[in-house]
Backbone as CSV, one residue per row, in Angstrom:
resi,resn,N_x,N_y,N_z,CA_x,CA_y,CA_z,C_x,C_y,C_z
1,UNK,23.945,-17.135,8.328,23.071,-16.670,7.237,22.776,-15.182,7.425
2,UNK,22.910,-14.617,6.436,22.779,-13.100,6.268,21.305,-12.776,5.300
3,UNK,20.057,-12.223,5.492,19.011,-12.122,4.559,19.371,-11.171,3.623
4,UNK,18.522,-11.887,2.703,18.948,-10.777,1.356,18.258,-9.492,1.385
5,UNK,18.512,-8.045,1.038,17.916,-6.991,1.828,16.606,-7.088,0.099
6,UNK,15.749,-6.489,0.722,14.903,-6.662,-0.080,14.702,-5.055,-0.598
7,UNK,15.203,-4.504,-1.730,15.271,-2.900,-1.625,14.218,-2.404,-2.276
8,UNK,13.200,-1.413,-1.340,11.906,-0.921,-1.734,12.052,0.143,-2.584
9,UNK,12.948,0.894,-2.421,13.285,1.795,-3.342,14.190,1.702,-4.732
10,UNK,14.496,0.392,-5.125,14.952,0.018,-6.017,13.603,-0.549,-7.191
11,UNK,12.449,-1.206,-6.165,11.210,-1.670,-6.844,10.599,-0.563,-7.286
12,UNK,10.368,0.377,-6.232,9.966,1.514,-6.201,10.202,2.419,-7.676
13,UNK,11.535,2.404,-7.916,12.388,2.994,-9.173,11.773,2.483,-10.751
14,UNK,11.708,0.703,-10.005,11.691,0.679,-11.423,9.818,0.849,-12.301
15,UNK,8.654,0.958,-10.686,7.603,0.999,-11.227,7.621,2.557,-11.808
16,UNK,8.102,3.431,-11.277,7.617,4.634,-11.657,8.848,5.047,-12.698
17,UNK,9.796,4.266,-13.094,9.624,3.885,-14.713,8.885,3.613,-15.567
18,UNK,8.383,2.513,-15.138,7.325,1.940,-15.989,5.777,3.182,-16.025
19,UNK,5.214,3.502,-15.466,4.280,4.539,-15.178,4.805,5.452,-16.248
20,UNK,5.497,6.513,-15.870,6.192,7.720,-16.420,6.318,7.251,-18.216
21,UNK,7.002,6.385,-18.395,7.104,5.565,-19.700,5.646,5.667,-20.577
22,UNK,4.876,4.826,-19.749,3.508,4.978,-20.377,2.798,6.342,-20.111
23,UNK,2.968,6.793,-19.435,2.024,8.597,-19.244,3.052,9.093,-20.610
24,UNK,4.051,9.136,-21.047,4.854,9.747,-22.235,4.261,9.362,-22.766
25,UNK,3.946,7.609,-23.552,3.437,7.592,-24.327,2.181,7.846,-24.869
26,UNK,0.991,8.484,-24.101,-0.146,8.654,-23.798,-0.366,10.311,-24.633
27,UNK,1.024,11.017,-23.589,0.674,12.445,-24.041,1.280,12.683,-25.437
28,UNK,2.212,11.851,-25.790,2.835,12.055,-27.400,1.708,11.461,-28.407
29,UNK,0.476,10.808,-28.249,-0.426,10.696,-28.449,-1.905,11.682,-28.451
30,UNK,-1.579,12.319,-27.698,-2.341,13.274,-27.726,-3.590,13.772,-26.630
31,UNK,-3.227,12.425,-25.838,-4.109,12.701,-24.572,-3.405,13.285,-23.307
32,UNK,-4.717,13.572,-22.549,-3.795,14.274,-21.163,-3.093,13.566,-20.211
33,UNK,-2.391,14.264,-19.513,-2.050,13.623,-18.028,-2.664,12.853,-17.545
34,UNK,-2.691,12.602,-16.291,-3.325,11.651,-15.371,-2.977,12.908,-14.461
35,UNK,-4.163,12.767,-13.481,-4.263,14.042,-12.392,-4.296,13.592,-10.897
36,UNK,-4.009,13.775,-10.031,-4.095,12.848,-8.626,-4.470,14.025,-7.781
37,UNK,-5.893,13.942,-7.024,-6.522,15.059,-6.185,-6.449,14.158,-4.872
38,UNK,-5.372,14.829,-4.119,-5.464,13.978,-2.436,-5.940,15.321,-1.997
39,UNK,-6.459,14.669,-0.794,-7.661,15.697,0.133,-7.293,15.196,1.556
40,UNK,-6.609,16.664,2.198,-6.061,16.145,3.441,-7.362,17.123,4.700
41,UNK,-7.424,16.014,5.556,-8.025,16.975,6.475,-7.255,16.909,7.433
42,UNK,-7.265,18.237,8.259,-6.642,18.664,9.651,-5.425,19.432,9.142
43,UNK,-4.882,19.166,9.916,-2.992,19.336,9.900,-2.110,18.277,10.528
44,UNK,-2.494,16.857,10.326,-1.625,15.733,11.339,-0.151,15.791,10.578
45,UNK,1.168,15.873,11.188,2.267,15.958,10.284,2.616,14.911,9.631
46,UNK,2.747,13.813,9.849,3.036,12.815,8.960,2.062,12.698,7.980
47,UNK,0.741,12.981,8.173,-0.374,12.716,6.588,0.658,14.427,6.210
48,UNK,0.997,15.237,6.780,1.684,16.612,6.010,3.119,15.315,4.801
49,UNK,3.175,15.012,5.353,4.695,14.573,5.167,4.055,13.437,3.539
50,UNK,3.311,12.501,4.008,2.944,11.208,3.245,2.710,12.403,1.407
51,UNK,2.259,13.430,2.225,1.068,13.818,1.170,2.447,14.578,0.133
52,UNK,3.074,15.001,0.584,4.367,16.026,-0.034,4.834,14.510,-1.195
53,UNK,5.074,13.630,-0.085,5.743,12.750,-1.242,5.000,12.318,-2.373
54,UNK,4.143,12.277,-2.309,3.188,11.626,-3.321,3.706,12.634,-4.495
55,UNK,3.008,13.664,-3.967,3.211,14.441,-4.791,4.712,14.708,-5.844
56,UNK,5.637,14.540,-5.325,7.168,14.719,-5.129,7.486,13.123,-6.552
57,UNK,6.442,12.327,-6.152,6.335,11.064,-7.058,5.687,11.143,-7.953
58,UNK,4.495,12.050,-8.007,3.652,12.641,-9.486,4.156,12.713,-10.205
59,UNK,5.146,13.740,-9.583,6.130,15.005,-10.628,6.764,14.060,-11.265
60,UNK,7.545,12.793,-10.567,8.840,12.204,-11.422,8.403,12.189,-12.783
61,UNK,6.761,11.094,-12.575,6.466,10.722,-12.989,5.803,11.066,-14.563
62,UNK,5.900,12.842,-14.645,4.726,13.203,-15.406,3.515,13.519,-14.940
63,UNK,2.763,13.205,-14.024,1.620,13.657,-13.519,1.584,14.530,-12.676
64,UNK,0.244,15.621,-12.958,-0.091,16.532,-12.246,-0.814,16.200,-11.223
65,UNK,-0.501,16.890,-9.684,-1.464,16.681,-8.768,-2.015,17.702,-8.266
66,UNK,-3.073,17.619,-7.141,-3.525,18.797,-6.525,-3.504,18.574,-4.970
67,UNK,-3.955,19.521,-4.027,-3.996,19.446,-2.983,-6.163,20.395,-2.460
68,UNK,-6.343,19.478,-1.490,-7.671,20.104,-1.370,-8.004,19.914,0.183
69,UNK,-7.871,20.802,0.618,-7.530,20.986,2.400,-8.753,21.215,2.943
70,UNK,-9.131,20.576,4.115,-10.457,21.005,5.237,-9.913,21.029,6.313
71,UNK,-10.495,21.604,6.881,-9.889,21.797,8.687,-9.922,20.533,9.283
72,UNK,-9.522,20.300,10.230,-9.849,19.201,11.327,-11.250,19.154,11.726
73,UNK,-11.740,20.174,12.151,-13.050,20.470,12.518,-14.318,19.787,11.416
74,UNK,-13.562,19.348,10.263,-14.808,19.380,8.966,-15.712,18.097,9.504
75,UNK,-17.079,18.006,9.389,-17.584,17.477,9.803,-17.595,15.903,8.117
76,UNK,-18.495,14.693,8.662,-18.341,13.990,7.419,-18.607,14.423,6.168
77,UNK,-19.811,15.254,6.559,-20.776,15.357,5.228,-20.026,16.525,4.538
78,UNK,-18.774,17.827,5.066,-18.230,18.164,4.722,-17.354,17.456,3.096
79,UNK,-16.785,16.649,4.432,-16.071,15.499,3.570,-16.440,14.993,2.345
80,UNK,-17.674,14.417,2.453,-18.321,13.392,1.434,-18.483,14.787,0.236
81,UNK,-19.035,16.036,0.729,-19.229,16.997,-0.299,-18.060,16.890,-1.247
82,UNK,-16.896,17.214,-0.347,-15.695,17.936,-1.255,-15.003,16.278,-2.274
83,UNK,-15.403,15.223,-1.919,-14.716,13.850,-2.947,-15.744,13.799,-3.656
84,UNK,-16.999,13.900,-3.656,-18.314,14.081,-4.489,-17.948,14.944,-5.597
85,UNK,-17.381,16.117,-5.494,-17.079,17.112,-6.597,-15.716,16.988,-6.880
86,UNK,-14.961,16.158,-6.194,-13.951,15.560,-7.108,-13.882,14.535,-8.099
87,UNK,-15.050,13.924,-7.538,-15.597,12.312,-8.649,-16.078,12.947,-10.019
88,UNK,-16.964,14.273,-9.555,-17.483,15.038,-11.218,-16.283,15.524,-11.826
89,UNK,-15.316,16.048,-11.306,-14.555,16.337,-12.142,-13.706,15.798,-12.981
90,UNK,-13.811,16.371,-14.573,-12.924,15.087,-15.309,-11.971,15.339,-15.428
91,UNK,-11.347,16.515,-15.071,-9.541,16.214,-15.201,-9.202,15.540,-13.922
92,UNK,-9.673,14.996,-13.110,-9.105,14.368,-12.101,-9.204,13.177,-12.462
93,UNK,-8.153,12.603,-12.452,-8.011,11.104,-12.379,-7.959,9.660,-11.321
94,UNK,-7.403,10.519,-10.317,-8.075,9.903,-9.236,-7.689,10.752,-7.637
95,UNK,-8.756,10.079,-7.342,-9.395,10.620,-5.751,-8.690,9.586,-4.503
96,UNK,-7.478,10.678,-4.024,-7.199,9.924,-2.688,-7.340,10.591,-1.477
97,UNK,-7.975,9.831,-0.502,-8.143,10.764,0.713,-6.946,9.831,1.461
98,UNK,-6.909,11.297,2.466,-5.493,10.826,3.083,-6.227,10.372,4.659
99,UNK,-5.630,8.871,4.923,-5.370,8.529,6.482,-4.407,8.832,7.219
100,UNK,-4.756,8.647,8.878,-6.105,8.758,9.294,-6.672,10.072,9.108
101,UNK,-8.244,9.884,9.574,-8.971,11.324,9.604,-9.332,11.568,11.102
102,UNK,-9.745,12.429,11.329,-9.997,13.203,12.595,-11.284,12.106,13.217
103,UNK,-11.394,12.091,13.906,-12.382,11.920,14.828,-13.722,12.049,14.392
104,UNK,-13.972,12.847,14.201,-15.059,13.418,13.774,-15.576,13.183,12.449
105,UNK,-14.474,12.415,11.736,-15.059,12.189,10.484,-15.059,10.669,10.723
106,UNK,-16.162,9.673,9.495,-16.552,8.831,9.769,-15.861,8.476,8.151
107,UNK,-14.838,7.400,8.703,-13.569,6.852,7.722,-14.309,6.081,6.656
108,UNK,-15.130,5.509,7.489,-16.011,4.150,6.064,-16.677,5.111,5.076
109,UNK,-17.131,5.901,5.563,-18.292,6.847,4.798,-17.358,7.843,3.814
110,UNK,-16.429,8.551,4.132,-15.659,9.338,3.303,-14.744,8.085,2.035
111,UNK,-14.536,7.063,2.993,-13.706,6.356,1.975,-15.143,5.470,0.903
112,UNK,-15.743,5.553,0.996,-16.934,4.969,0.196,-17.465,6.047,-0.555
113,UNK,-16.898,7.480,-0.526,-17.930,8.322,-1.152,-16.774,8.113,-2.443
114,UNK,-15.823,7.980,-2.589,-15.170,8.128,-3.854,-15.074,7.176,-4.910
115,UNK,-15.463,7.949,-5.936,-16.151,6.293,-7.198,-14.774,5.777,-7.445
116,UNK,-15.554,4.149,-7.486,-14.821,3.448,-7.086,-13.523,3.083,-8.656
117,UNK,-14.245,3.781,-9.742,-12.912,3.713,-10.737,-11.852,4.877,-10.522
118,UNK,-12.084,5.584,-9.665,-10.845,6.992,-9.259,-10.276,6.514,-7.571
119,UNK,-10.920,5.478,-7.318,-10.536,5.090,-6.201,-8.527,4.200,-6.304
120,UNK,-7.670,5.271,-6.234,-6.635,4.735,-6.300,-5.821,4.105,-4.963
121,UNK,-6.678,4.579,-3.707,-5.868,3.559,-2.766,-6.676,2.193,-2.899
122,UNK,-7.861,2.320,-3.662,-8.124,0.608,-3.804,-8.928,0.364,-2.119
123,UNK,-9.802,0.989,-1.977,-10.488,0.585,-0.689,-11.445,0.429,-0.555
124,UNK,-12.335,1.503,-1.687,-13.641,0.992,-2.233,-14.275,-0.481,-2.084
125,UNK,-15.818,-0.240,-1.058,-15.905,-2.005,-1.184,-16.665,-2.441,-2.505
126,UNK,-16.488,-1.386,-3.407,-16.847,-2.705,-4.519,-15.208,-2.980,-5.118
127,UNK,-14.459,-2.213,-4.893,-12.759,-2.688,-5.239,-12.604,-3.890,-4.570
128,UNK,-12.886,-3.899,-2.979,-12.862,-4.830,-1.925,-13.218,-5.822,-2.515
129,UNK,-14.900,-6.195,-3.074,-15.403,-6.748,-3.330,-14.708,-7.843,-4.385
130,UNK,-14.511,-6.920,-5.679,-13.411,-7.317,-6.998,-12.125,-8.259,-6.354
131,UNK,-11.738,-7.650,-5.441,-10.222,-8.645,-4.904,-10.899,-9.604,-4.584
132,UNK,-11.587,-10.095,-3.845,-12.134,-10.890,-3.172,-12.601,-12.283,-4.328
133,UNK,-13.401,-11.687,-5.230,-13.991,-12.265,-6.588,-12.936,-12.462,-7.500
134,UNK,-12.020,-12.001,-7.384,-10.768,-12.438,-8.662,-10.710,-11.645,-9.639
135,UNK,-11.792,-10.248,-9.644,-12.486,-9.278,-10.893,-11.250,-8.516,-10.923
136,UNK,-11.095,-7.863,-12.274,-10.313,-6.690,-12.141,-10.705,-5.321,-11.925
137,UNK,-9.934,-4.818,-11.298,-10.082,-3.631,-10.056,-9.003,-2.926,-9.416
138,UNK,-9.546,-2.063,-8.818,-7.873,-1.067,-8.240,-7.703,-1.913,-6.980
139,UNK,-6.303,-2.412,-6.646,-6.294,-2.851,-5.698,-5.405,-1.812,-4.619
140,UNK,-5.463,-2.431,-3.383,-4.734,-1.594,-2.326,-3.475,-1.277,-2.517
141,UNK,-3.101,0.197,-2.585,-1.502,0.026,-2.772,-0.369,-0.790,-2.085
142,UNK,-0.248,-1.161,-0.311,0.558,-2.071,0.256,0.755,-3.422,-0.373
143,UNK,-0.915,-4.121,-0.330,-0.976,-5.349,-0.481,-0.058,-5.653,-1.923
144,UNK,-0.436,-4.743,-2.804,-0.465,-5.136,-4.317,1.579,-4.842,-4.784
145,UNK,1.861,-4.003,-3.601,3.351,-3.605,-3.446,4.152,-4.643,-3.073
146,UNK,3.294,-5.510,-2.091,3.932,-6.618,-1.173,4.116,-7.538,-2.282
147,UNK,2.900,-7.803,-3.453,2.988,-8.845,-4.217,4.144,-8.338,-5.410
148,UNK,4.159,-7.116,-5.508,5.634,-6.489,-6.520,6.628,-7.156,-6.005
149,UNK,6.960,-6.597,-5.097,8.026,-6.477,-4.470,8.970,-8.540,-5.041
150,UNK,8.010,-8.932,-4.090,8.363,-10.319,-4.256,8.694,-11.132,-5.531
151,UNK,7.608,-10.482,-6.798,7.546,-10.914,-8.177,9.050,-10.131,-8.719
152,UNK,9.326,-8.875,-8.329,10.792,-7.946,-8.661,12.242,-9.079,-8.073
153,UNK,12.171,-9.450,-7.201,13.054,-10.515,-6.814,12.789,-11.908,-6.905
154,UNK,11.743,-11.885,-7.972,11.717,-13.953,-8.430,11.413,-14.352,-7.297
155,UNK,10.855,-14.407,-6.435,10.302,-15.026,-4.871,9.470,-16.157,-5.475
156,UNK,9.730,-17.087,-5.126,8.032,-18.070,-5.706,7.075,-17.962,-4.934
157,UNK,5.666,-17.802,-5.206,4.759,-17.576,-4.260,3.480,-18.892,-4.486
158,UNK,3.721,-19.592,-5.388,2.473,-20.631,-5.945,2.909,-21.897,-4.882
159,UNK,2.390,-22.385,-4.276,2.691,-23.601,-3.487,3.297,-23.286,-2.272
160,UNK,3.816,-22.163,-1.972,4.625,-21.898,-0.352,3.637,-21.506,0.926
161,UNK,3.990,-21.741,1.338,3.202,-21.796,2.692,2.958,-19.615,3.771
162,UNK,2.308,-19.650,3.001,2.505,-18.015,3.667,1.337,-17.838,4.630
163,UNK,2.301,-16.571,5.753,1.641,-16.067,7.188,1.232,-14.607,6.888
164,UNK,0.200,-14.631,7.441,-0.029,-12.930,7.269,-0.125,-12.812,8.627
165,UNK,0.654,-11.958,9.291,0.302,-11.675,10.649,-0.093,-10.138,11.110
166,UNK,-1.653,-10.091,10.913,-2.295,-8.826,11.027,-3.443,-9.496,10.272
167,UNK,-4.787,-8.353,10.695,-5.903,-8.373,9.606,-6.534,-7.517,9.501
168,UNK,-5.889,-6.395,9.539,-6.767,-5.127,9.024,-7.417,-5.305,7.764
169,UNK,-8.260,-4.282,7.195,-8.782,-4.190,5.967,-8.527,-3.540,5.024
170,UNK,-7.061,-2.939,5.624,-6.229,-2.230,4.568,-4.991,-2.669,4.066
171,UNK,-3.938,-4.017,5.205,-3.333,-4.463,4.557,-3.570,-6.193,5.102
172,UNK,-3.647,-6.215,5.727,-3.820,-8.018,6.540,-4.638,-8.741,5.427
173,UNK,-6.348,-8.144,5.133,-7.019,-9.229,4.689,-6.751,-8.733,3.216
174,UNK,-6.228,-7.383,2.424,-6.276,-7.562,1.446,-4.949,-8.454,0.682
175,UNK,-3.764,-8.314,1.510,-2.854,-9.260,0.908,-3.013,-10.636,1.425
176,UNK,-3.287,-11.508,2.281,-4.007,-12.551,2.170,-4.320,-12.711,1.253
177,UNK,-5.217,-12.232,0.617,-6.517,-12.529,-0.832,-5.266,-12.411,-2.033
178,UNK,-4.425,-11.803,-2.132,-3.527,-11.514,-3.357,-2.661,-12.799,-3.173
179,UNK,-2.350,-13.196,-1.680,-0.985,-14.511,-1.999,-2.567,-15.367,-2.558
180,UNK,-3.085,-15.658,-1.625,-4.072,-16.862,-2.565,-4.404,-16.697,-3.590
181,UNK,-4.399,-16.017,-4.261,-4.944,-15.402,-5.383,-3.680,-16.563,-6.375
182,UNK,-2.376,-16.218,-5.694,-1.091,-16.604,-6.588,-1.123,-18.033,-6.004
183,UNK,-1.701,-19.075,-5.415,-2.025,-20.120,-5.245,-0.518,-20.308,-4.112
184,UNK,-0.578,-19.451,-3.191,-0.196,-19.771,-1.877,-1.343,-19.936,-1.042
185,UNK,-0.780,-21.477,0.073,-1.774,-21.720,1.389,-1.195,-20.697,1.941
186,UNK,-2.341,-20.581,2.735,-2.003,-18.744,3.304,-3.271,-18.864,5.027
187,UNK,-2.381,-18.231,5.752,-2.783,-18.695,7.385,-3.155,-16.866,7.962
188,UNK,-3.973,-16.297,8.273,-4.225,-15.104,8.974,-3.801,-15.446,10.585
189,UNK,-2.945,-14.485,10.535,-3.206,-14.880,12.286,-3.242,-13.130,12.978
190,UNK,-3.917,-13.487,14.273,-3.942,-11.694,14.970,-3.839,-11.619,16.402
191,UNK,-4.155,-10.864,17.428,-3.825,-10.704,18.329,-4.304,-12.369,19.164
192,UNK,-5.365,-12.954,19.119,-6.284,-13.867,19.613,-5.652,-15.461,18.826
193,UNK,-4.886,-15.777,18.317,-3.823,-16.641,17.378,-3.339,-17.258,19.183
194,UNK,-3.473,-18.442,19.063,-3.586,-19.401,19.827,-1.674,-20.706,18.612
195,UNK,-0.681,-20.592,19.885,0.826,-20.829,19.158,0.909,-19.793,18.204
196,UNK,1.064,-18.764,18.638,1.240,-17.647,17.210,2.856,-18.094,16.830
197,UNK,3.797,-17.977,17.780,5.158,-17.962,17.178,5.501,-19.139,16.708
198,UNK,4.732,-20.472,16.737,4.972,-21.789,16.357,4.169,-21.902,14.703
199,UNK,3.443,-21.100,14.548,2.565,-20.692,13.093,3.900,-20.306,12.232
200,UNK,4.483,-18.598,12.544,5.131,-17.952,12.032,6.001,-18.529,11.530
201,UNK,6.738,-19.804,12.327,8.187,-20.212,12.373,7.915,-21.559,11.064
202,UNK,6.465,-21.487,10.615,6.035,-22.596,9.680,5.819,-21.719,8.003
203,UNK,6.107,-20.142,8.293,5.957,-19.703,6.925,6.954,-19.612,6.286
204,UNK,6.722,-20.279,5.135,7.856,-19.551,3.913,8.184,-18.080,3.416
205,UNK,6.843,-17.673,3.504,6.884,-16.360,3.556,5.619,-15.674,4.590
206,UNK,6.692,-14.754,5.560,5.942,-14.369,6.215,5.707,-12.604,6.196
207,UNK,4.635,-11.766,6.017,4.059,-10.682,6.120,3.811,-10.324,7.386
208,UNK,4.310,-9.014,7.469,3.651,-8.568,9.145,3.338,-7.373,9.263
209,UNK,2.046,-6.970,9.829,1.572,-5.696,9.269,1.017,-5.434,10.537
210,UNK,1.191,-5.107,12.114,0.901,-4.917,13.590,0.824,-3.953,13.625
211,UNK,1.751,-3.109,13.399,2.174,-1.675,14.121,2.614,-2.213,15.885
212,UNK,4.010,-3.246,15.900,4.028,-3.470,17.078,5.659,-3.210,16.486
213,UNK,6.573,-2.237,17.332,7.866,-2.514,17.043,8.447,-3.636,17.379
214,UNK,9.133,-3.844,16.871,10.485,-5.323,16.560,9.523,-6.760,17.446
215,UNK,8.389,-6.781,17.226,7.418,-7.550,17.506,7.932,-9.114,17.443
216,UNK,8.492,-9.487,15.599,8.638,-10.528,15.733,10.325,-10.650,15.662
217,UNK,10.503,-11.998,16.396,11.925,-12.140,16.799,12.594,-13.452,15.992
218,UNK,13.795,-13.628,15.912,14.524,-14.375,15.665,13.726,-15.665,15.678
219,UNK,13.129,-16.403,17.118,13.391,-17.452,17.147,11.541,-17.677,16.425
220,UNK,10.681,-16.609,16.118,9.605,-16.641,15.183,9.549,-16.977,14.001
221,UNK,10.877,-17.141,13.220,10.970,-16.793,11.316,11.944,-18.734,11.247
222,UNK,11.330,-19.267,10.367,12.096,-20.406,10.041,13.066,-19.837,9.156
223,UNK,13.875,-20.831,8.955,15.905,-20.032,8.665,15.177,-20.314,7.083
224,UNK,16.156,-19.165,5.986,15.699,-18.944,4.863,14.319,-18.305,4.428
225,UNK,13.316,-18.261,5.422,11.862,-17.649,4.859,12.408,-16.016,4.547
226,UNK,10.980,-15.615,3.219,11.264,-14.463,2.887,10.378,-13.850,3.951
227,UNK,10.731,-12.763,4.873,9.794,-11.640,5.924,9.907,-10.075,5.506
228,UNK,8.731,-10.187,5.165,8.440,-9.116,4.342,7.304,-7.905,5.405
229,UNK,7.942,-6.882,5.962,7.931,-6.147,7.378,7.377,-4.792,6.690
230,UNK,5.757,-4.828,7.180,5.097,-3.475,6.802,4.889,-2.521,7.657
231,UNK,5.488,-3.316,8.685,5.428,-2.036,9.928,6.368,-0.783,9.807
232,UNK,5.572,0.366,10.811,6.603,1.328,10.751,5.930,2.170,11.894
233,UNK,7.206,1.706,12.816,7.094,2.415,14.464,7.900,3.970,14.633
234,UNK,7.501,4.235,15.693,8.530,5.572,15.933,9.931,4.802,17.098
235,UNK,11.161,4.785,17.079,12.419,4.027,18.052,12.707,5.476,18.322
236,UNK,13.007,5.067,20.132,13.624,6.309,20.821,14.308,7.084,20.041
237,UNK,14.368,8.302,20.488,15.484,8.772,19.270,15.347,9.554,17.821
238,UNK,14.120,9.096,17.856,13.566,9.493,16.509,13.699,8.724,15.280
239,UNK,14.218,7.620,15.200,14.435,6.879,14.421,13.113,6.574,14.122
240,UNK,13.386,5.214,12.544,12.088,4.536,12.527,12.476,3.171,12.556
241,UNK,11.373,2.345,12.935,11.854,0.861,12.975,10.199,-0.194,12.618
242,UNK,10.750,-1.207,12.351,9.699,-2.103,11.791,8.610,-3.222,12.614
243,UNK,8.189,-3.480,12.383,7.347,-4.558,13.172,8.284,-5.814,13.617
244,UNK,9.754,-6.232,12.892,10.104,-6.898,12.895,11.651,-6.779,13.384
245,UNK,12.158,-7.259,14.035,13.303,-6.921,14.515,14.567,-7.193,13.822
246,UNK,15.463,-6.085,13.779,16.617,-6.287,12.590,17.306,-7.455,12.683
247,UNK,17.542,-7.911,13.831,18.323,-9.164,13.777,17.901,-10.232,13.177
248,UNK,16.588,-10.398,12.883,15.712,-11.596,12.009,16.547,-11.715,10.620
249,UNK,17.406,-10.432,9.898,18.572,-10.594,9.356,19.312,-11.714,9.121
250,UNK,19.806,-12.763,10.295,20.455,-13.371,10.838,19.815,-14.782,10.646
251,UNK,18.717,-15.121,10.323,17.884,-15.970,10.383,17.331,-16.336,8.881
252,UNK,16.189,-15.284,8.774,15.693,-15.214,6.988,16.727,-15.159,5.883
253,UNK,15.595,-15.236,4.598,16.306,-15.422,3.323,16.052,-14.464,2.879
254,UNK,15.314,-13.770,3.359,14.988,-12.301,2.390,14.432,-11.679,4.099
255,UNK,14.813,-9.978,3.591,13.998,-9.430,4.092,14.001,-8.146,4.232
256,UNK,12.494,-7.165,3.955,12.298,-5.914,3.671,13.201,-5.036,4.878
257,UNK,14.021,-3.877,4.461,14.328,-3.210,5.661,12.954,-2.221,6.078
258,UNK,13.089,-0.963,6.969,12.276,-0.086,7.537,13.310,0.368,8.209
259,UNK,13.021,2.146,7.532,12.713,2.564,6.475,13.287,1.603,4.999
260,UNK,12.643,2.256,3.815,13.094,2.065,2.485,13.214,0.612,2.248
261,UNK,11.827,-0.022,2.769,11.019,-1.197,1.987,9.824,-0.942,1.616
262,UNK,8.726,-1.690,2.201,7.477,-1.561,1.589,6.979,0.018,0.929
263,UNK,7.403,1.174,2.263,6.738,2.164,2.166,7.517,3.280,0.409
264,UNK,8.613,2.780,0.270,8.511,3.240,-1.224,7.617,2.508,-1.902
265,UNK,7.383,1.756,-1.943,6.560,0.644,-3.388,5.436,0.868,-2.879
266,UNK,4.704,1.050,-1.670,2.971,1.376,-1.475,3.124,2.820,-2.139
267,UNK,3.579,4.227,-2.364,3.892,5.136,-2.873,3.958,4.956,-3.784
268,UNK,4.716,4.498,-4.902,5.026,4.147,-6.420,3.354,3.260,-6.771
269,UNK,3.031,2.278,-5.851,1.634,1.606,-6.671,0.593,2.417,-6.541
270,UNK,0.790,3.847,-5.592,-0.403,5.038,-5.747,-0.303,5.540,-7.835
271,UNK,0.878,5.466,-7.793,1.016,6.504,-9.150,0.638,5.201,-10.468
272,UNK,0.905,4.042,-10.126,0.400,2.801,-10.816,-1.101,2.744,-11.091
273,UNK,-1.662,2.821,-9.830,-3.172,3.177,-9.490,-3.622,4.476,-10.433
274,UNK,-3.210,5.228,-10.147,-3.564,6.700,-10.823,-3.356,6.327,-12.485
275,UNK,-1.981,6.378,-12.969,-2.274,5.716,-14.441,-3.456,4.691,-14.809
276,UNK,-3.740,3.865,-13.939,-4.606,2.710,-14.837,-6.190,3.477,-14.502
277,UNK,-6.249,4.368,-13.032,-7.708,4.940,-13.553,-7.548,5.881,-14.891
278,UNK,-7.007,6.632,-15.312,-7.000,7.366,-15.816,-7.184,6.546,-17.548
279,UNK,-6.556,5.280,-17.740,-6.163,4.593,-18.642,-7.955,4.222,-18.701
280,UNK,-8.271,3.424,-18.060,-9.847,3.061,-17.583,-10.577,4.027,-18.225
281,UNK,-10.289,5.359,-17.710,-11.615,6.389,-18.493,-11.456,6.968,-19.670
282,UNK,-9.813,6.753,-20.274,-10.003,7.471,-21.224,-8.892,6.539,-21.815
283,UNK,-9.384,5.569,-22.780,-8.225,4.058,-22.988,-7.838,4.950,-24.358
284,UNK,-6.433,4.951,-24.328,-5.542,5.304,-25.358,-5.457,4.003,-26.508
């Protein structure tokens, strides 16, 4: 058995079709853009790198973005100032701050200062809140990518048995809440998971979101499950590699590569995000 490659940049393609499509039809109408203000602090290179692309994905798209820089040094309340006067502003459409932040800044507090309808990574806990409740709301770009992704390749997700293995609060517990949402039984498991690899080897579809390279193995994935791999490690060499080890290939029925799975489609559902705030404040 060979898994079917699951191509993020093919999903990727076709949302920011769909986006771009509707921002045309918006401005041949007579309204504006959609505007995307990310706010990087420090100089860490990969938030250098994350932040270029976004941008690089605006453009495809039709939308204008900006850039709004603080030192490393900026203290929170710095912080909270400069997304505060991005929330007043109305050509901005939405407010993303870029992870991680320095030390010194206090992550809950900066990510809570941005109202929560310009909130396009969807982290906001009254967004939080909304997933949780079934409300509509911006959701997290990964989670809500993970659930693309799968719906783009006909995956069934109502009745299958799905693993989330991770529980952060940025992708573990919010996609959890999205498979149940689609009426999958759905199992969290994390470092403290008592038979973890005897769980895994029971999902139909399994998610893995560690930050542990090639973590899970062959004899973890039951033969045919879809494994859908949000990790993304640094491999000697400079390469990049996934939470999940390539040979699981060999085993599954589907499965995301790394690079050029999830992390195109969490990118493309930023610019998804950005259209529907923008749609939200000013409904065409």
């Amino acid at each position: 058995m060979t898994a079917v490659r699951i191509d993020g940049n093919q999903v990727a393609a076709t949302i920011l079709a769909e986006v771009a499509e509707g921002i045309e039809a918006r401005v041949a109408a007579g309204l504006p853009r959609p505007h995307l203000a990310a706010l990087l602090v420090g100089d860490d290179p990969a938030s250098e790198t994350y932040i270029r692309l976004k941008h690089e994905d605006a453009e495809k798209v039709g939308m204008t973005s900006s850039d709004h820089r603080l030192p490393a040094t900026a203290t929170t309340a710095a912080v909270v100032e400069l997304v505060e006067s991005l929330n007043c502003d109305d050509e901005v459409s939405g407010v993303l701050v870029q992870t991680p932040l320095p030390s010194g800044v206090d992550s809950a507090v900066a990510l809570a200062a941005v109202d929560p309808v310009k909130d396009v990574d969807g982290l906001h806990p009254v967004n939080a809140g909304k997933l949780l409740l079934g409300e509509p709301g911006m959701l997290p770009n990964t989670p809500a990518g993970v659930i693309r992704m799968l719906d783009h390749y006909g995956i069934e997700i109502a009745g299958r048995r799905a693993v989330m293995l991770g529980r952060s609060n940025i992708v573990g517990k919010p996609t959890a809440v999205l498979l149940l949402r689609r009426n999958a039984t759905v199992t969290i498991c994390h470092s403290r998971t008592v038979g973890l690899a005897d769980i895994c080897r029971e999902a139909d579809i399994l998610v893995v979101a560690i930050r542990q390279l090639d973590f899970v193995t062959p004899d973890m994935v039951r033969p045919g499950a879809v494994v859908v791999d949000v990790g993304i490690n640094p491999r000697p060499g400079g390469r990049l590699g996934g939470d999940v080890d390539p040979s699981v290939a060999g085993v599954a029925g589907w499965l995301t590569p790394v690079p050029g799975g999830v992390g195109p489609v969490t990118r493309a559902m930023l610019m998804a995000n950005t259209w529907q705030a923008e749609q939200a404040r000013r409904p065409g």
